[in-house]
C-alpha positions in Angstrom: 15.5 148.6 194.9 14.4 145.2 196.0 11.4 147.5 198.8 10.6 149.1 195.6 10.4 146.1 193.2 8.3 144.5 196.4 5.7 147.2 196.8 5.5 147.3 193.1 4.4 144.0 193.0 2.2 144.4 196.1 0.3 147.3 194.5 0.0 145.7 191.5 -2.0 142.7 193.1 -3.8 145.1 195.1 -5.3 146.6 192.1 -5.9 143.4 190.5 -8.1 141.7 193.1 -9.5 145.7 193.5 -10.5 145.4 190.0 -11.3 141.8 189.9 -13.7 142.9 193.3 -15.3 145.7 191.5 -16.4 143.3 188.4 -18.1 140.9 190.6 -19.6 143.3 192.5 -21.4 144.4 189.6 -22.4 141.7 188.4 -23.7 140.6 191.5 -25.5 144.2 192.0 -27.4 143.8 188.1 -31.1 143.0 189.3 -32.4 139.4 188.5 -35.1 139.3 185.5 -36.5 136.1 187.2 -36.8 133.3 189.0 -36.7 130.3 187.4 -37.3 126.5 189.0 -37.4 123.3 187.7 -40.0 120.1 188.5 -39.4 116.6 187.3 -41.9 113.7 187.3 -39.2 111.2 188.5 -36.7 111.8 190.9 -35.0 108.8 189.5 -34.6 108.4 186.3 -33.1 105.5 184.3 -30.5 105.6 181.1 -33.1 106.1 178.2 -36.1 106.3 180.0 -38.8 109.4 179.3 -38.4 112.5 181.6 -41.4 115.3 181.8 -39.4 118.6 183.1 -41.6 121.3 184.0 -40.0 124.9 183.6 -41.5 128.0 185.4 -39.7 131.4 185.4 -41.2 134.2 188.0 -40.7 137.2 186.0 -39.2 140.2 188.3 -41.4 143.5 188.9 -39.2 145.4 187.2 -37.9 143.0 184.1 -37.5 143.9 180.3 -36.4 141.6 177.2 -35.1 143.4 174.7 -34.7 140.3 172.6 -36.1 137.3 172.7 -33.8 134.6 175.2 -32.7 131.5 174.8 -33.6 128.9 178.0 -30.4 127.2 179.3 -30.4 123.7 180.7 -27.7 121.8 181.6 -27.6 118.1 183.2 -24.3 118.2 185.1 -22.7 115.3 187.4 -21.0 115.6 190.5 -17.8 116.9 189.0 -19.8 119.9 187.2 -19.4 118.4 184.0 -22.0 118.3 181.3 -23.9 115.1 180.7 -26.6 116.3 178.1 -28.3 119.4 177.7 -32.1 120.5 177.0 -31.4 124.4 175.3 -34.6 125.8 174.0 -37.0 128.7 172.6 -39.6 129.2 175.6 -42.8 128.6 174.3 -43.9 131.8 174.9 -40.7 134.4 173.5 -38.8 136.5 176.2 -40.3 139.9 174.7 -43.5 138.8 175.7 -43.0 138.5 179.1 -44.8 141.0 181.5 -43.7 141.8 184.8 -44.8 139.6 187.9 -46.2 136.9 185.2 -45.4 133.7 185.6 -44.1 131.5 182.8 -44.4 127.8 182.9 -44.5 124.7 180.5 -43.1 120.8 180.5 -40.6 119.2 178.1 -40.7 115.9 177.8 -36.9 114.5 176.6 -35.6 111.1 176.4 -32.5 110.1 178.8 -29.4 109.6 176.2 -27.8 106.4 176.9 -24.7 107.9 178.5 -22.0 106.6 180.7 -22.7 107.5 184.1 -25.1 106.9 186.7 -25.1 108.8 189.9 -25.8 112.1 190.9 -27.1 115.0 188.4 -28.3 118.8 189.0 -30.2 120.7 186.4 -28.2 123.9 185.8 -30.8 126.9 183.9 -29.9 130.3 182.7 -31.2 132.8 179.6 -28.7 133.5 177.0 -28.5 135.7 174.3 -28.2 133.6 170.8 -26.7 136.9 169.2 -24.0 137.5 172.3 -24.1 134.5 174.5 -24.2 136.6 177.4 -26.2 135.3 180.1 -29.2 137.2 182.1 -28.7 137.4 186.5 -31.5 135.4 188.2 -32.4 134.6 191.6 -31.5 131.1 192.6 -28.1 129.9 193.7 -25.1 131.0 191.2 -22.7 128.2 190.6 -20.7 130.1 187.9 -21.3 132.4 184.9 -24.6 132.5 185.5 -26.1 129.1 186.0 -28.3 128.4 188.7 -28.5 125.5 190.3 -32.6 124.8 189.7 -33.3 120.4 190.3 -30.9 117.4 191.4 -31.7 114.6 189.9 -30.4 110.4 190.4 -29.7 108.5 187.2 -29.9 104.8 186.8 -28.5 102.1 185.0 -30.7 101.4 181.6 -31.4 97.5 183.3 -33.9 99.8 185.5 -35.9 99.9 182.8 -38.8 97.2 181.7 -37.2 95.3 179.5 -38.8 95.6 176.0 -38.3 94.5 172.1 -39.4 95.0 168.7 -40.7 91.7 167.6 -41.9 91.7 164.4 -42.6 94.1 161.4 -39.5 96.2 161.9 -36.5 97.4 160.2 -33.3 97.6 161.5 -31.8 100.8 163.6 -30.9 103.7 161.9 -28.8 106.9 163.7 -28.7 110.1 162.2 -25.6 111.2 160.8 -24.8 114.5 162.4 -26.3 113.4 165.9 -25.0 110.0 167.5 -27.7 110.1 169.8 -30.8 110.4 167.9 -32.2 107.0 166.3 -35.0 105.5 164.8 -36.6 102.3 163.3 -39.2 102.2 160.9 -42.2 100.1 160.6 -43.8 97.8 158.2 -47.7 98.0 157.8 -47.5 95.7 161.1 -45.1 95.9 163.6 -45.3 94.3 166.8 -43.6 96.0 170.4 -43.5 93.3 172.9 -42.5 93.8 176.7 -42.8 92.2 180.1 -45.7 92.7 181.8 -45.8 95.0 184.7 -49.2 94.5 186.1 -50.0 97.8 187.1 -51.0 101.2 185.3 -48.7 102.7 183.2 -47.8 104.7 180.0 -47.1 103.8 176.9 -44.2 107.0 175.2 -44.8 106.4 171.3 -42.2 109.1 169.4 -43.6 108.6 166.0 -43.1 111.0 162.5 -43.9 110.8 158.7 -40.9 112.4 156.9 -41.3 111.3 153.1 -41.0 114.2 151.2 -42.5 112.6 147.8 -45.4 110.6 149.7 -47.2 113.6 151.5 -50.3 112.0 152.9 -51.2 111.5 156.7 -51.1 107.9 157.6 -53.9 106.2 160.0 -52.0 104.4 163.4 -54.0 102.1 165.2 -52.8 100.1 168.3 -54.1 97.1 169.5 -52.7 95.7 173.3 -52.9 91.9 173.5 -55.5 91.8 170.8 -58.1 94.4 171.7 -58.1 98.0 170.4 -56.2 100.6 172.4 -56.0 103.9 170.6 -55.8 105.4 166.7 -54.5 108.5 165.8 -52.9 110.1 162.4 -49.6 111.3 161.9 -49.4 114.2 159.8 -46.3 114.4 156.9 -42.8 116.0 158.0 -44.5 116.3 161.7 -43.3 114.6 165.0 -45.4 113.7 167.6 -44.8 112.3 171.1 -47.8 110.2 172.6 -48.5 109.2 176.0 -51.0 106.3 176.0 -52.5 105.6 179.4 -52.6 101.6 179.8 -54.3 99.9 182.9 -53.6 97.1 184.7 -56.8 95.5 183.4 -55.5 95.9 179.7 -52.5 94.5 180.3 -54.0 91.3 181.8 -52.2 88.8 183.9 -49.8 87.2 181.1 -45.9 87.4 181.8 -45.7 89.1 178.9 -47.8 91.6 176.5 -47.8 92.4 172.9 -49.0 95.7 171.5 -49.4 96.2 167.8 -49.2 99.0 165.6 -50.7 99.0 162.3 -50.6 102.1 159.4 -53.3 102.4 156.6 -50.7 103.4 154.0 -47.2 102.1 153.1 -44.6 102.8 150.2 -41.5 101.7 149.0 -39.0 104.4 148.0 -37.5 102.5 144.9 -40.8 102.1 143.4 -42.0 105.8 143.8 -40.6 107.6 140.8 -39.8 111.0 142.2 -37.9 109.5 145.2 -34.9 108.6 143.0 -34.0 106.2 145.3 -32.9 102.7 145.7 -34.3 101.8 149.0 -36.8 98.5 148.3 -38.2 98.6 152.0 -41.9 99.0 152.9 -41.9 101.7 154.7 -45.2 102.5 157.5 -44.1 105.2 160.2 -40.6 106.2 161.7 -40.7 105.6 165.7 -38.1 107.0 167.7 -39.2 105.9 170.6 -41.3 103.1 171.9 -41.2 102.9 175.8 -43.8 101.7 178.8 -43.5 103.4 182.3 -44.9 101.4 185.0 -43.7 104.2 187.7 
């Protein structure tokens, strides 16, 4: 009985791992729909600091969409667990995707403030958002479909230039479904002051207009250490991400530099009717981020 009860058991693992074979042999064996690789303007990229990603799938010969995918991105660390992610609609929808075309676009997303620093790979896939179920690409397979696609070193957030607002701001806000998305809003003035790095950089100005009872554009001028650098409008309920080129010849030769931003039109909530609200601030524009890259 106990021969029995063994080859029982032996035949019953042998099935198993048969089985468990066969399953990853076909899904190994389903064709790829593309090849997808990932570019990033900094290898090294400190806590909070801007981050361009540029996506580009290869579409196979032979691909079809029969829905439109979502793009999986994952920042892992070194034990495969996820740090942030950059999920998205591709700007041009999966259906529309021809054979042999090539697809490719940048992202620009803001480090979270997290707490690690080392090592990170960029993991990308296409899911369904009815199913979940992930399309096979070429690329290396780390699991369920993720494909290892960048690697990427993050910094402590004392890599970055250090920065302030000066003047003509009000105090942070942070949204209250989403811990890591904050803001401060400006007065008609405000005044971003940092240290001065003496070389060509970029100024990242994250800037949006969200009254729903004041619905005109407002007029942004910046000035850099008193001369004029840019102007530009923000429309209502629209976000916008600037990059400002600054030279080293604008910045000038002073430890530190000051640039100002300046609205045409403010309002305060508690004194606009149709707000039906309580909030006695001048309010100019809502800046979610203010940052200069010197890299």
């Amino acid at each position: 009985m106990k021969y029995i009860a063994i080859c029982l058991t032996a035949a019953v693992c042998l099935a198993t791992v048969s089985v468990t074979t066969a399953c990853r042999r076909k899904e190994r064996e389903a064709p790829p729909v593309a090849t997808p690789t990932v570019a990033l303007n900094h290898e090294k990229a400190p806590l909070g600091s801007p981050l361009e990603i540029t996506y580009k799938f290869v579409v196979a010969p032979d691909a079809k969409f029969d829905e439109n995918y979502r793009v999986m991105a994952h920042v892992v660390d070194t034990d495969e667990e996820m740090i942030w992610n950059d999920d998205h609609n591709p700007p041009t929808p999966t259906r529309e995707w021809k054979p042999g075309q090539t697809i490719e676009y940048t992202r620009t997303i803001f480090v979270p403030v997290y707490p690690y620093v080392g090592e990170a790979t960029i993991q990308v896939g296409l899911y369904s958002l009815t199913t979940q179920k992930r399309l096979p690409l070429s690329g290396e397979n780390v699991g369920q479909r993720a494909y290892k696609a960048a690697r990427l070193q993050l910094q402590p957030q004392t890599e970055n230039l250090p920065s302030f607002f000066k003047d003509g701001w009000h105090p942070a806000e942070i949204a209250e479904h989403n811990q890591t998305v904050q803001w401060n809003w400006t007065k008609k003035d405000a005044t971003f002051a940092f240290r001065n790095p003496k070389k060509d950089s970029v100024f990242y100005f994250d800037v949006d207009n969200p009254s729903s009872v004041v619905t005109e554009p407002k007029h942004v001028q910046l000035t850099l250490n008193g001369q004029p650098l840019d102007e530009f409008v923000v429309q209502p309920d629209h976000q916008e991400l600037k990059r400002i080129p600054l030279k080293a010849a604008q910045l000038g030769q002073s430890e530190m530099a000051e640039l100002r931003i300046s609205v045409d039109k403010t309002y305060v909530p508690a004194l606009v009717p149709a707000s039906n609200s309580k909030d006695p601030r001048e309010l100019g524009i809502r800046v979610f981020h203010a940052f200069i890259d010197p890299r």
